[in-house]
C-alpha positions as CSV (number, residue, x, y, z in Angstrom):
1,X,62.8,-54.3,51.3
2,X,62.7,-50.8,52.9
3,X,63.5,-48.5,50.0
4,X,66.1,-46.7,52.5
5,X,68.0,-49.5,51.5
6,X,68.7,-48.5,47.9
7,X,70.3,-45.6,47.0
8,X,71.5,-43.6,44.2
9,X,74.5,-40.9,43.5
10,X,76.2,-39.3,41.2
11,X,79.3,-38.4,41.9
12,X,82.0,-37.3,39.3
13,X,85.8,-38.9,39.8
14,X,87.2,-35.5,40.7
15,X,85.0,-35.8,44.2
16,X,87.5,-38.0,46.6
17,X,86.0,-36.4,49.7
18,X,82.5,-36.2,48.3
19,X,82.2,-40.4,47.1
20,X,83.7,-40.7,50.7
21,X,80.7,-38.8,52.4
22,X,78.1,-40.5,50.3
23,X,79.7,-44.6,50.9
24,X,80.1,-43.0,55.1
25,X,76.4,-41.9,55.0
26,X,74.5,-44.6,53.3
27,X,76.8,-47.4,54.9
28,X,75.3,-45.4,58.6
29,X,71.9,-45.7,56.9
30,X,72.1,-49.3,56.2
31,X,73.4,-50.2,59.6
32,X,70.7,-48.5,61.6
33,X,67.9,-50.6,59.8
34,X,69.8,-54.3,60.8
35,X,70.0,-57.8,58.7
36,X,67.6,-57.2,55.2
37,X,64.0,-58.9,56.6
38,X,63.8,-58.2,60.1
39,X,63.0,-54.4,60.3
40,X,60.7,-55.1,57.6
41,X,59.0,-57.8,59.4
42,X,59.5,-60.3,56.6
43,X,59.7,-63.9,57.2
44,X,63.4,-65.5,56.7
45,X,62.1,-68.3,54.0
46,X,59.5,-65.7,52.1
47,X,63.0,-63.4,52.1
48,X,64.9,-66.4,50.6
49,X,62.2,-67.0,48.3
50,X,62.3,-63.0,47.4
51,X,65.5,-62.9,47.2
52,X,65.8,-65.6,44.3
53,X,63.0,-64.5,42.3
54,X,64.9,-61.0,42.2
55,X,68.1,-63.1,40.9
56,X,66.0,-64.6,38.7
57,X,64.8,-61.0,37.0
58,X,68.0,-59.6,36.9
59,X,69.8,-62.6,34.7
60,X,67.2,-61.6,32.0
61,X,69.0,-57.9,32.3
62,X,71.8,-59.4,30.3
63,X,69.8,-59.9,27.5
64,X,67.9,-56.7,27.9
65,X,71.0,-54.9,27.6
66,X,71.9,-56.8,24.4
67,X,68.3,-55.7,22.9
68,X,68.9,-52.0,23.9
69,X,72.8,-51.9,22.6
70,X,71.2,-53.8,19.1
71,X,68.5,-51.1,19.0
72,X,70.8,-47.9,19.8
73,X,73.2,-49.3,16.9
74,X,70.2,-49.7,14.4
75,X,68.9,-46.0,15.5
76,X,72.3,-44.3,14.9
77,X,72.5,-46.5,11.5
78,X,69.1,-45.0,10.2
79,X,67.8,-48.3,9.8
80,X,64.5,-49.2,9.1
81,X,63.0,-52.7,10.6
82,X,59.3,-53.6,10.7
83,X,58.2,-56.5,13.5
């Protein structure tokens, strides 16, 4: 996918008019390049095929997260483990 397609903001809870600018512009963005494949020239069934295989990597995110909350817990518990 085009990476004009993915974006990322930070905008704090205080910023109404701000979050509403940022949705208004990207959702423009998003519109101008059309359904996900065709502006990048990608074939409907190789998208289908992309698409799933993305699914599929970001189940295993679950677990990653899982790891990473484990390991920030044993850091801030001064714990020692050897692998």
């Amino acid at each position: 996918m085009d990476k004009g397609r993915v974006g990322l903001e930070w905008v704090s809870a205080a910023e109404g008019p701000r979050f509403v600018q940022v949705v208004t512009d990207f959702s423009h963005r998003i519109r101008n390049f059309g359904p996900v494949g065709r502006s990048e020239g990608v074939d409907r069934q190789l998208l289908l095929r992309k698409l799933e295989a993305a699914k599929l990597a970001t189940e295993g995110m679950k677990l990653r997260a899982a790891f990473a909350k484990q390991a920030r817990e044993m850091k801030e518990s001064s714990a020692v483990f050897f692998l």
